[in-house]
TIMARSE-616124 format. One record per residue (C-alpha): residue number from 0; residue in one letter; x, y, z. Coordinates in Angstrom, 1 decimal. Layout:
REM TIMARSE-616124
n res c1 c2 c3
NUM A X Y Z
...
REM end
This chain:
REM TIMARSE-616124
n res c1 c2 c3
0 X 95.8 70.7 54.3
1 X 91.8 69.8 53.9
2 X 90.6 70.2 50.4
3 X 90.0 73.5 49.1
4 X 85.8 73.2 48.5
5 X 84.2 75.8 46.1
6 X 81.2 76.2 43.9
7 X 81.8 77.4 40.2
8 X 79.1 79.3 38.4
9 X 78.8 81.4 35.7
10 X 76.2 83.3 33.3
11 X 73.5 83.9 35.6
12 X 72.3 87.2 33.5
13 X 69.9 88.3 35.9
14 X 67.6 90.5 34.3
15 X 67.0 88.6 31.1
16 X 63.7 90.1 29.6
17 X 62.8 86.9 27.5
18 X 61.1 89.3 25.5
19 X 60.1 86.7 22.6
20 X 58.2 84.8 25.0
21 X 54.5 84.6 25.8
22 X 53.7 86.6 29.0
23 X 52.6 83.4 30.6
24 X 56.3 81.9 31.1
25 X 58.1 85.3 30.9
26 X 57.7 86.1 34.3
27 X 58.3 82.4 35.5
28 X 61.7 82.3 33.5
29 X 62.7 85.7 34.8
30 X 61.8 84.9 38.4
31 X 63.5 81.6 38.1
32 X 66.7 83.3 37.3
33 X 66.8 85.4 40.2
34 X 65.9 82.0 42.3
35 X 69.0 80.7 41.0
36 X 71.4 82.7 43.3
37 X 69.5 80.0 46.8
38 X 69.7 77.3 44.8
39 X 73.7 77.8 44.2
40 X 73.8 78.8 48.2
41 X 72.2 75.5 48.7
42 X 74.9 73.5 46.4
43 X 77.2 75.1 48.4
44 X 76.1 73.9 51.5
45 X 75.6 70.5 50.2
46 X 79.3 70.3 49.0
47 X 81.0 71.8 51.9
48 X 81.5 75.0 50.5
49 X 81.7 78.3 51.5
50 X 83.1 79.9 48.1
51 X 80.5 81.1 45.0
52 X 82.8 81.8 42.5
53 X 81.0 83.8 39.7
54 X 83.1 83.6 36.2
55 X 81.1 86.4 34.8
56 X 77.8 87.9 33.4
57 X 76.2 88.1 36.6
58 X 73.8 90.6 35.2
59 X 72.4 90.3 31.5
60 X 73.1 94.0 30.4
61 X 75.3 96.7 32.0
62 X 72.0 98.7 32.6
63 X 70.1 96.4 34.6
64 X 66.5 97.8 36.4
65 X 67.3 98.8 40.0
66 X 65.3 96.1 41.5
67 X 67.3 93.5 39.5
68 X 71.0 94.3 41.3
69 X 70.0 95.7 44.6
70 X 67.5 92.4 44.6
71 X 70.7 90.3 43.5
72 X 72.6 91.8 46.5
73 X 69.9 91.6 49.0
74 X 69.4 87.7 48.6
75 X 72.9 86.9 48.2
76 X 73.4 88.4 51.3
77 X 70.8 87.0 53.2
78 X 72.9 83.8 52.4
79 X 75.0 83.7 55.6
80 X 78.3 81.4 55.7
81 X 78.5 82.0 51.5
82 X 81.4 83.9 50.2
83 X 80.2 85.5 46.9
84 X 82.8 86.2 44.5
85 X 81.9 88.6 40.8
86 X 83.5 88.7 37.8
87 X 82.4 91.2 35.4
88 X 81.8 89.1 32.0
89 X 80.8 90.5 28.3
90 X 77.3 91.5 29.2
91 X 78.5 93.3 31.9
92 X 81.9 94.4 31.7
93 X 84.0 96.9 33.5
94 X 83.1 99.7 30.9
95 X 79.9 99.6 33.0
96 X 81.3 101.3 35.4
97 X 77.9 103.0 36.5
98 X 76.9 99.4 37.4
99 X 79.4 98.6 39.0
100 X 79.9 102.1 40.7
101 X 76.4 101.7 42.4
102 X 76.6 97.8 43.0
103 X 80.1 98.6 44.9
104 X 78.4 100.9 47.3
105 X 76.1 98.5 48.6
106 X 77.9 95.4 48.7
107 X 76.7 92.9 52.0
108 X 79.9 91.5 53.9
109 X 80.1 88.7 52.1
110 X 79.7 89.4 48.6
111 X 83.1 90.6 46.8
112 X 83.1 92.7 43.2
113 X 86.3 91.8 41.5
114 X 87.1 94.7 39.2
115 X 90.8 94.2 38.9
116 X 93.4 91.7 37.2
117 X 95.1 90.5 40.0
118 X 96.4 87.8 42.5
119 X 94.4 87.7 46.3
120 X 94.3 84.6 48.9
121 X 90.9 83.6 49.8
122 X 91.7 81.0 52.2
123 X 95.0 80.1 53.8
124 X 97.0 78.7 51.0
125 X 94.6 79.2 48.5
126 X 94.9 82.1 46.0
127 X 92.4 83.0 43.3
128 X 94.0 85.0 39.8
129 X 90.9 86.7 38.6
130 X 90.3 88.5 35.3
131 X 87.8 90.7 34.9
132 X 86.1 91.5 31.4
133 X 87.4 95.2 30.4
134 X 84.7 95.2 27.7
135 X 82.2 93.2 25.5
136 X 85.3 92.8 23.1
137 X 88.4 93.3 24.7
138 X 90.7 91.8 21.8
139 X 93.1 90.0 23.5
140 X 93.6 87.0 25.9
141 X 92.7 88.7 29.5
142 X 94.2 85.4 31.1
143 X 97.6 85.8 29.5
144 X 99.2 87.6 32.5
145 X 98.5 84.5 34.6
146 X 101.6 82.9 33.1
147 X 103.9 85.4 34.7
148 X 101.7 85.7 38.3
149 X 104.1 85.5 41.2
150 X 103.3 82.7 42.7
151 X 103.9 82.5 46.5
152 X 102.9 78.8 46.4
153 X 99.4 77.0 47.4
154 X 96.5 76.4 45.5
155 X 96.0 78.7 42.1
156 X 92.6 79.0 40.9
157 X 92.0 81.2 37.9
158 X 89.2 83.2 37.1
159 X 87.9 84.6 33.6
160 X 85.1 85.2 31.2
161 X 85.3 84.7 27.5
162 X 85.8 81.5 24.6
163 X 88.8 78.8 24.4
164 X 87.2 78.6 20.8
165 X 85.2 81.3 18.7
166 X 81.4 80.5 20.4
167 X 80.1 82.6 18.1
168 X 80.7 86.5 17.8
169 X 83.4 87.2 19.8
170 X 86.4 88.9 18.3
171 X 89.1 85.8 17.6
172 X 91.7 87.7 19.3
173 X 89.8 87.2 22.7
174 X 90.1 83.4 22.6
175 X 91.6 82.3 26.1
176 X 94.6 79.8 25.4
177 X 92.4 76.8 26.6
178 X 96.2 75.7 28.1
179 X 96.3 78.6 30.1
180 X 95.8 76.4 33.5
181 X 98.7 74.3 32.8
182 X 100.7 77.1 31.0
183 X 100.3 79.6 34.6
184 X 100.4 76.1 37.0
185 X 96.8 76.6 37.7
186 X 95.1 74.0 40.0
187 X 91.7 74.9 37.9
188 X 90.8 77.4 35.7
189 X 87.0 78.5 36.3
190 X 85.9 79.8 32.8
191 X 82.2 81.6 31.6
192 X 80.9 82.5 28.3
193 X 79.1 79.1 27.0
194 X 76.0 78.4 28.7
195 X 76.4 74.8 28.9
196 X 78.1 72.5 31.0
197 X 81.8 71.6 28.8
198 X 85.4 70.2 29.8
199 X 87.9 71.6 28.2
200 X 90.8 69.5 30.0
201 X 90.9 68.0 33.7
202 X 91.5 71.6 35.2
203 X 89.5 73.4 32.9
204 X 85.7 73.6 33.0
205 X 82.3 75.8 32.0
206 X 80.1 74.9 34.3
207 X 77.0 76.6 31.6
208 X 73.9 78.6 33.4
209 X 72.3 77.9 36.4
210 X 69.2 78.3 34.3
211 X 69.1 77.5 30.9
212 X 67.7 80.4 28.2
213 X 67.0 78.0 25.0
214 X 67.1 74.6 23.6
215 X 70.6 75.0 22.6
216 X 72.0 73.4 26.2
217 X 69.3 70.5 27.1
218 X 68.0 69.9 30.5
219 X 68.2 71.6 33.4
220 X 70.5 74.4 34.2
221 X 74.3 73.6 36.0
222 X 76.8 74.2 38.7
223 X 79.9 72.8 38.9
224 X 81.1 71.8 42.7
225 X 84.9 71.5 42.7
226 X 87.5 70.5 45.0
227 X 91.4 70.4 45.4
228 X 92.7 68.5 47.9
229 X 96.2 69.9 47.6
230 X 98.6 71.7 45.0
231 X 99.2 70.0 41.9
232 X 96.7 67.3 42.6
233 X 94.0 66.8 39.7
234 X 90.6 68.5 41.2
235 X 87.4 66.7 41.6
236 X 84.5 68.6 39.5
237 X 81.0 67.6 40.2
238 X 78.3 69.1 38.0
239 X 75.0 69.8 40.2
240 X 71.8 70.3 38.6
241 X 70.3 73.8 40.1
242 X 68.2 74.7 37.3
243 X 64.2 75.4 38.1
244 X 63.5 74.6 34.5
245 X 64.0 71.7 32.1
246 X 64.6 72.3 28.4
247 X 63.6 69.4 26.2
248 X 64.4 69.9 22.5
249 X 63.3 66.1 20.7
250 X 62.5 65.0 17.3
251 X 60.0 62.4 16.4
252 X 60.4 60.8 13.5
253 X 57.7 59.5 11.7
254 X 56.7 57.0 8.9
255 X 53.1 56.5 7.1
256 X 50.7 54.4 9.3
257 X 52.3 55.0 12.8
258 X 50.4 55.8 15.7
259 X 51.7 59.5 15.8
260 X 49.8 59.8 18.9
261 X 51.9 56.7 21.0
262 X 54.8 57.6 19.2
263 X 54.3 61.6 20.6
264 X 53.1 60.6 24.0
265 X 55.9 58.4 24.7
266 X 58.3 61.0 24.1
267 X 56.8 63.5 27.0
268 X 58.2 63.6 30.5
269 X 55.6 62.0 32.7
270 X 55.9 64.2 35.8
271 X 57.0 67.8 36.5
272 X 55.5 69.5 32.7
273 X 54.5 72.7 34.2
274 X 58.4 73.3 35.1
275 X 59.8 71.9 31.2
276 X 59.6 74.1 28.2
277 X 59.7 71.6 25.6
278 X 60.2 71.8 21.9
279 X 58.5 68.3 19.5
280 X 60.4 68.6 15.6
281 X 58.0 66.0 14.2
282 X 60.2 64.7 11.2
283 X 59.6 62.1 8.0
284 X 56.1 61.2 6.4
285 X 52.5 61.1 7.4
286 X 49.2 61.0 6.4
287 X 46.6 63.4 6.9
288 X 44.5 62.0 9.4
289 X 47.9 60.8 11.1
290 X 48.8 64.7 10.9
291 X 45.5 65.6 12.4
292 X 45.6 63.3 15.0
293 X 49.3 64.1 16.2
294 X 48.2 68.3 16.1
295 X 45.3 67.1 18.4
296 X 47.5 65.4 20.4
297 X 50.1 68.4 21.2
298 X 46.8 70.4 21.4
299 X 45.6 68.6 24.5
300 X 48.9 68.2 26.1
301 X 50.2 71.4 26.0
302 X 48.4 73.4 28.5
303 X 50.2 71.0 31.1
304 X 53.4 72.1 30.1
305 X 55.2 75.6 31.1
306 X 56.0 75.6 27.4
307 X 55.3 73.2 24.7
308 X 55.5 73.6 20.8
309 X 54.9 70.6 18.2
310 X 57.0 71.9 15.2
311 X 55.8 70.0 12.1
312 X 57.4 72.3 9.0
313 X 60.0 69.0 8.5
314 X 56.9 66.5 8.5
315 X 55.9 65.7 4.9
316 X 52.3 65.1 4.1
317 X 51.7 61.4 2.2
318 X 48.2 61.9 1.3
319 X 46.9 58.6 0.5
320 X 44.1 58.3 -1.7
321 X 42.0 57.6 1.2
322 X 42.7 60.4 2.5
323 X 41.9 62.5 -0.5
324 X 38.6 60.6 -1.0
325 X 37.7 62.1 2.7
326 X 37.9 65.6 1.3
327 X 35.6 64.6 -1.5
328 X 35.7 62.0 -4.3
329 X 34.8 64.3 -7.0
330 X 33.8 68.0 -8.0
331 X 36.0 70.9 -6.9
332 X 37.1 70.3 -3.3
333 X 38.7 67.2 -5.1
334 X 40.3 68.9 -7.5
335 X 41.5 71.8 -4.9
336 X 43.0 68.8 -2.6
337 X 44.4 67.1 -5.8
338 X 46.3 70.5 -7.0
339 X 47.4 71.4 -3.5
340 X 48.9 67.1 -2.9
341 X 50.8 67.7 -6.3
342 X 52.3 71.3 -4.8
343 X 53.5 69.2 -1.7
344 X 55.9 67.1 -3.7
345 X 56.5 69.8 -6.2
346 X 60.8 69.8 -6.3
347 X 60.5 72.7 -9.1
348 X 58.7 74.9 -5.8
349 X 60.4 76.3 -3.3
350 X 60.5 74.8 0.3
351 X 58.2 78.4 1.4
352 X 56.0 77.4 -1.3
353 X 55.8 73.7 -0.5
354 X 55.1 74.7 3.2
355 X 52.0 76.9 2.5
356 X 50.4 74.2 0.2
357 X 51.2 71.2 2.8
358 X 49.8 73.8 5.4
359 X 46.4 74.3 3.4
360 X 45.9 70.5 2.6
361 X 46.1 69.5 6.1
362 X 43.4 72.9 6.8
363 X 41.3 71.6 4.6
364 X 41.2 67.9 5.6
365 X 40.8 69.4 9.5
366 X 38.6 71.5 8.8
367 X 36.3 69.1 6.4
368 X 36.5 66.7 9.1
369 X 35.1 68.9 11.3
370 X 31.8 69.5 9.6
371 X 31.1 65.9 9.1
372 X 31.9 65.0 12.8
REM end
């Protein structure tokens, strides 16, 4: 038997609003997302495959728009040769049955809805044990049964949607036994729920998002391509990058009398900006004309980017007397920057406190700086 070739995906959440967003990425971001559903048709092709299997949240609510699932189901259609396969996850679990009423009405050919526990062949010798999110918190393992599947030999691939470990606000009791492929003899286990790329043991993978949706996962969003050459033999797992957009979440860490400009610029990506979203946490000490210099910097850069934010609320301000002497060597402006250096470095303050004076100094210097130039 030829190895079994498939293409494992999950948490596409089609439909995400990214409502916190600025309008001028929101619509890229959602639009890439949609995207995403070619892009894994093209993995597919590029891996020999002719299996999408989806291990849940295909849709980012249970009451997606209409144009978002009939959209969905038009362009996975339009994929010919691609076997789409859905599992309902925790964003869109079987307790939407409206959804998935509607959704099962107009299903193309080759797109299947799974929205039952069960066993089904896919392929000669090749049978998938699928199981479906019941709801957002179903409080209990849904893979359990898998143990006790009859098993008419052939390849076993298991399909599910939730945590091998609490991700975050999941009930406990949902936690998947993160044995479960070698407890139920599964050739490979194809899990969703985290959105980035993790191994949980050699049959037992989360491939993450096709698309990413913060800096918590870096980079670009993930497929995994997978193939078993037989039953019992150890599957090959290739993560592909599909993902439209790169996340970059980097901290620069700074001392007094650096270049903060060099040191920013050589962390960002020289090609491809207007596709990264990309987060700077500027870290350590600087000066004030450092300070202004590097806020310039991101200033002038960021336009190029889709995204881009210089976060500096971890940078401390070392004003050097220089510094101070710019703002004024004597008289109230002086005494102003004096007060508002001591309130930097004030411990007794709180770190809110500390923020807004740090904040004010570095107005003032800029904005001092500005009338004399």
């Amino acid at each position: 038997m030829t190895a079994f070739r498939f293409i494992h995906a999950s948490d596409l959440h089609l439909g995400r609003r990214f409502s916190t967003w600025p309008e001028e990425i929101r619509g890229r971001l959602q639009e890439a997302r949609h995207a995403s559903l070619a892009r894994l048709a093209a993995a597919a092709r590029a891996h020999g495959a002719s299996d999408v299997l989806v291990a849940g949240d295909v849709f980012d609510s249970e009451t997606p728009s209409d144009p978002v699932w009939r959209q969905a189901l038009a362009a996975m259609g339009a994929e010919a040769g691609i076997r789409w396969r859905l599992l309902p996850g925790n964003h869109d679990s079987l307790a939407a049955e409206a959804l998935w009423d509607r959704v099962g009405r107009r299903l193309p050919d080759n797109v299947h809805l799974i929205r039952e526990a069960g066993v089904e062949e896919i392929a000669p010798g090749v049978h998938l044990l699928s199981a479906p999110a019941t709801r957002r918190h179903p409080g209990r393992d849904l893979t359990e049964w898998m143990d006790a599947a009859p098993d008419p030999g052939g390849i076993r691939i298991g399909l599910a949607h939730g945590g091998v470990t609490e991700f975050g606000e999941d009930d406990p009791r949902d936690v998947i036994a993160p044995d479960r492929a070698e407890r139920a003899g599964l050739d490979y286990l194809a899990l969703g729920d985290w959105h980035g790329r993790i191994r949980i043991t050699a049959r037992t993978w989360y491939p993450g998002s096709p698309e990413r949706d913060g800096f918590r996962h870096a980079g670009r969003g993930e497929c995994l391509a997978v193939a078993i050459p037989a039953r019992g033999v150890e599957p090959e797992v290739t993560p592909v990058p599909v993902g439209a957009f790169a996340w970059l979440d980097v901290e620069l860490p700074l001392l007094p009398d650096m270049e903060t400009v060099e040191e920013l610029e050589r962390l960002l990506p020289p090609a491809e900006r207007r596709e990264t979203l990309m987060r700077v946490r500027a870290t350590g000490r600087a000066g004030l004309a450092e300070r202004e210099a590097l806020l310039a910097c991101a200033e002038r850069h960021a336009p190029e980017f889709g995204w881009f934010e210089l976060d500096d609320a971890a940078l401390a301000l070392e004003a050097a007397p220089g510094d101070l002497d710019e703002i004024d060597r004597a008289g109230a402006l002086r005494a102003a920057a004096d007060a508002l250096d001591a309130r930097t470095r004030d411990e007794d303050l709180s770190a809110a406190e500390r923020e807004v004076a740090r904040a004010a100094l570095g107005r003032l210097f800029a904005v001092l700086r500005e009338d004399a130039a």
